[in-house]
Backbone as CSV, one residue per row, in Angstrom:
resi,resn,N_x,N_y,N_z,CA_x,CA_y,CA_z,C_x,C_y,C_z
1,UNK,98.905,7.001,17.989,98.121,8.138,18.419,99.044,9.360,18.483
2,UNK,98.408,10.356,18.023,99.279,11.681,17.817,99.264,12.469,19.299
3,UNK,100.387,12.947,19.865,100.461,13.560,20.694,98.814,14.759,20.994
4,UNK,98.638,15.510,20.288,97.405,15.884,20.715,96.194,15.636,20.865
5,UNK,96.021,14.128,20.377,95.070,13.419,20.921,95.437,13.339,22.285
6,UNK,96.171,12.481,22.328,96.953,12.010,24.262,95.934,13.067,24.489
7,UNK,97.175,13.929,24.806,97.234,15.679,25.819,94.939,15.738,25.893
8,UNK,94.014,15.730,24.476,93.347,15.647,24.819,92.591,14.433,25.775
9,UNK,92.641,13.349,25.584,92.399,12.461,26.153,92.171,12.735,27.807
10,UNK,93.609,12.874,27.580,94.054,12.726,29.244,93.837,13.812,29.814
11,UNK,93.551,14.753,29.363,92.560,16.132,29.687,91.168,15.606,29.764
12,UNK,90.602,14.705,29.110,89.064,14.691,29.455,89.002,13.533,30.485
13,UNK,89.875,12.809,30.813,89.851,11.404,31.893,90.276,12.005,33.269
14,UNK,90.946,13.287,33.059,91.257,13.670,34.547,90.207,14.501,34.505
15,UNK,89.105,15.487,34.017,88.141,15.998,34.448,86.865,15.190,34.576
16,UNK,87.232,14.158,33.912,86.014,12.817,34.138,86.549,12.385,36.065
17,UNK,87.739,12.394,36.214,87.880,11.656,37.619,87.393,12.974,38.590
18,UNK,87.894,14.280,38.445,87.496,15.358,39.294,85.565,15.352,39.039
19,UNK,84.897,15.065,38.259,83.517,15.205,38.335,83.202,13.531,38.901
20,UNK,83.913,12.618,39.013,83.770,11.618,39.725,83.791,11.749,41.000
21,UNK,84.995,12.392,41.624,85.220,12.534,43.223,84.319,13.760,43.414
22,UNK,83.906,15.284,42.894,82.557,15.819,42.759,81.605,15.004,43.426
23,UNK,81.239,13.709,42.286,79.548,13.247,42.597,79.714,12.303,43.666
24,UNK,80.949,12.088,44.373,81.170,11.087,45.183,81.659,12.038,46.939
25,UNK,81.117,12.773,47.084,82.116,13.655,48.086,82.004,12.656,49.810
26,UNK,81.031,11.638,49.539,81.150,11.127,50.851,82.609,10.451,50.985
27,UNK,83.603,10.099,49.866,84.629,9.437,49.823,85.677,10.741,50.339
28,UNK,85.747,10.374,51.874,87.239,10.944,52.182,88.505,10.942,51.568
29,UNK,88.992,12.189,52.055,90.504,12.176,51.521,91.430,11.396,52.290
30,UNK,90.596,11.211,53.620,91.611,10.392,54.429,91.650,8.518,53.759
31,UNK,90.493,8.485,52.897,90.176,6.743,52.734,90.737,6.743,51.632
32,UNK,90.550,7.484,50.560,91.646,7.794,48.900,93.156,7.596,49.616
33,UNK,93.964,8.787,50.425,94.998,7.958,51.191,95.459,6.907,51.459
34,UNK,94.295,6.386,52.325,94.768,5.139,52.830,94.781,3.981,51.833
35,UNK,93.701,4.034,50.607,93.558,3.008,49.294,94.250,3.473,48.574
36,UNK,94.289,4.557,47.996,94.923,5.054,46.732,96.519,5.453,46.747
37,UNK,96.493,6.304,48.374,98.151,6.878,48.573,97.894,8.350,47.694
38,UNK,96.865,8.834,47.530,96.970,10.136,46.652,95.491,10.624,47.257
39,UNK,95.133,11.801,47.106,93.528,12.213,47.796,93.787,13.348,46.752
40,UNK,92.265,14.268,47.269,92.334,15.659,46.370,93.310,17.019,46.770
41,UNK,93.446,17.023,47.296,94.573,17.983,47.752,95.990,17.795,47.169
42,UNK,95.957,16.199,46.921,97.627,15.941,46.247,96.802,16.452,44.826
43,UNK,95.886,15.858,44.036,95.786,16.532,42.822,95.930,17.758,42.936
44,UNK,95.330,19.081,43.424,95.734,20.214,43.583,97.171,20.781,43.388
45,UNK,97.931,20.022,44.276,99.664,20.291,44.398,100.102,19.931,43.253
46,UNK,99.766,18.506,42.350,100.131,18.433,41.016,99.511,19.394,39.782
47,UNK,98.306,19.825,40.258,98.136,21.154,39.170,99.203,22.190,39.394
48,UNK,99.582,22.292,40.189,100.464,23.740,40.986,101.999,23.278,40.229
49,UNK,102.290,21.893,40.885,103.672,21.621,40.118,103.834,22.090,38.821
50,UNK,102.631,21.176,38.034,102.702,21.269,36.580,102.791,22.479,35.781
51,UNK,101.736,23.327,36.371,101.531,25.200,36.448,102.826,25.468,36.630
52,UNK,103.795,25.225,37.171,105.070,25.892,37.284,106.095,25.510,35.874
53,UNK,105.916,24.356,36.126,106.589,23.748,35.129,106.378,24.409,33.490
54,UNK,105.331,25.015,33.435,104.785,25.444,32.403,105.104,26.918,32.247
55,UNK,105.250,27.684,33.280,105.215,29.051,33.893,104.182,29.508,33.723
56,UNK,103.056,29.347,34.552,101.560,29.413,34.378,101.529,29.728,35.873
57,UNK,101.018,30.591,36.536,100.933,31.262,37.358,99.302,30.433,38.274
58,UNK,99.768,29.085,38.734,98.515,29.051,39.597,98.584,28.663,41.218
59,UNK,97.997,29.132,42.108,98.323,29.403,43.395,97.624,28.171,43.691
60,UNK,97.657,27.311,45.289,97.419,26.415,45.864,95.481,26.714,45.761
61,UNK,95.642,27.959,46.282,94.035,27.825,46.703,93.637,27.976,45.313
62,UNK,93.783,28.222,44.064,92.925,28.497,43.020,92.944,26.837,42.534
63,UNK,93.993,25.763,42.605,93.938,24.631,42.164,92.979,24.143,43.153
64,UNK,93.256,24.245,44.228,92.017,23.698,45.275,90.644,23.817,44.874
65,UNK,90.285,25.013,44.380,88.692,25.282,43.748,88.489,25.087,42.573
66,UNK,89.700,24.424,42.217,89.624,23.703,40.810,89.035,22.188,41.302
67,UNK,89.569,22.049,42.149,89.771,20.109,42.061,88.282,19.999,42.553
68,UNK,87.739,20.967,43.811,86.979,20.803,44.873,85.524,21.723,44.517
69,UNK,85.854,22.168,43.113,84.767,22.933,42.848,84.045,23.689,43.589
70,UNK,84.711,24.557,44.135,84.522,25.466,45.432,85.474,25.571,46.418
71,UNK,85.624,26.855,47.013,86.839,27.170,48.020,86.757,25.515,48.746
72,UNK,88.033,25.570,49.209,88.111,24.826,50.178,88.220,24.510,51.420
73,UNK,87.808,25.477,51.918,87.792,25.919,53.296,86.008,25.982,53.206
74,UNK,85.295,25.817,52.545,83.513,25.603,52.199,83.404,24.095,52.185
75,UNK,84.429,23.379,51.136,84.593,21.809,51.465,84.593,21.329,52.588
76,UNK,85.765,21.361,53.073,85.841,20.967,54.228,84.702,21.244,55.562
77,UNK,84.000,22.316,55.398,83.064,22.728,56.407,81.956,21.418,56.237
78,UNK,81.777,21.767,54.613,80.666,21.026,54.335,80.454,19.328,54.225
79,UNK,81.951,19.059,53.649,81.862,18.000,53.526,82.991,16.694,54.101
80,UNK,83.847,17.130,54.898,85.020,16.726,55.455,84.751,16.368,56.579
81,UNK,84.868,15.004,57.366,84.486,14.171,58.490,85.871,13.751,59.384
82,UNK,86.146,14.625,60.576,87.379,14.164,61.717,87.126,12.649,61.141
83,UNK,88.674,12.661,61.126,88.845,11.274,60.757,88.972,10.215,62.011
84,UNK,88.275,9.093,61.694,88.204,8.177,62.774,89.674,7.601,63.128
85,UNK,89.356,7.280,63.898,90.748,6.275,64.539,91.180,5.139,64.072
86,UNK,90.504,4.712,63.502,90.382,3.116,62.584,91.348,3.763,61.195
87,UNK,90.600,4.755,60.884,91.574,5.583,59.619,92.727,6.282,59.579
88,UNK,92.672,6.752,61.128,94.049,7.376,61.416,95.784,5.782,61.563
89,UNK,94.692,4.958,61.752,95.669,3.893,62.181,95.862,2.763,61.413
90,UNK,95.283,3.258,59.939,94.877,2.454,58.495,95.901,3.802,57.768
91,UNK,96.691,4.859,58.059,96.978,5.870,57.228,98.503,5.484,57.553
92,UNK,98.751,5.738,58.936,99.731,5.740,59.657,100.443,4.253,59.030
93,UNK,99.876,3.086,59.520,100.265,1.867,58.952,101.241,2.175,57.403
94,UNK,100.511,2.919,56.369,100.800,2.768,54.878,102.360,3.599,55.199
95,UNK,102.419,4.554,55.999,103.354,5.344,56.129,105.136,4.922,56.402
96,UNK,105.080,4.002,57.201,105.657,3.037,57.783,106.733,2.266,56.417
């Protein structure tokens, strides 16, 4: 496979996973954490890394309304649940 296949590929499997976590928003970032070790906010920071790496000029909050399809400070209002104690102590554990 030729390099610009990849690059496309893997361009359409990571906007396939961001319209996945999209149609899925009851799935916390705190439970992706605790299963995955990565949530949407770390994708964000890896757009930002990569953006640098590139010298592409993209700020935290513009990757955020990338990942979250809308500010994120609207996310979180709307769709972000205090995390329980069961999860705080299922997060903490992985940390360790």
């Amino acid at each position: 496979m030729d390099q610009k296949t990849r690059t496309e590929l893997e361009a359409a499997a990571f906007r396939r996973l961001l319209t996945h976590l999209d149609n899925n928003k009851e799935v916390q970032n705190i439970d992706l954490m605790i299963t995955g070790n990565f949530c949407r906010n770390c994708l964000s920071k890896w757009l930002t890394s990569e953006a640098e790496e590139l010298n592409v000029t993209l700020d935290m909050d513009e990757a955020k309304e990338w990942v979250y399809k809308m500010p994120y400070s609207e996310w979180k209002e709307k769709h972000q649940l205090p995390a329980t104690e069961a999860q705080m102590a299922a997060f903490n554990s992985r940390q360790k």
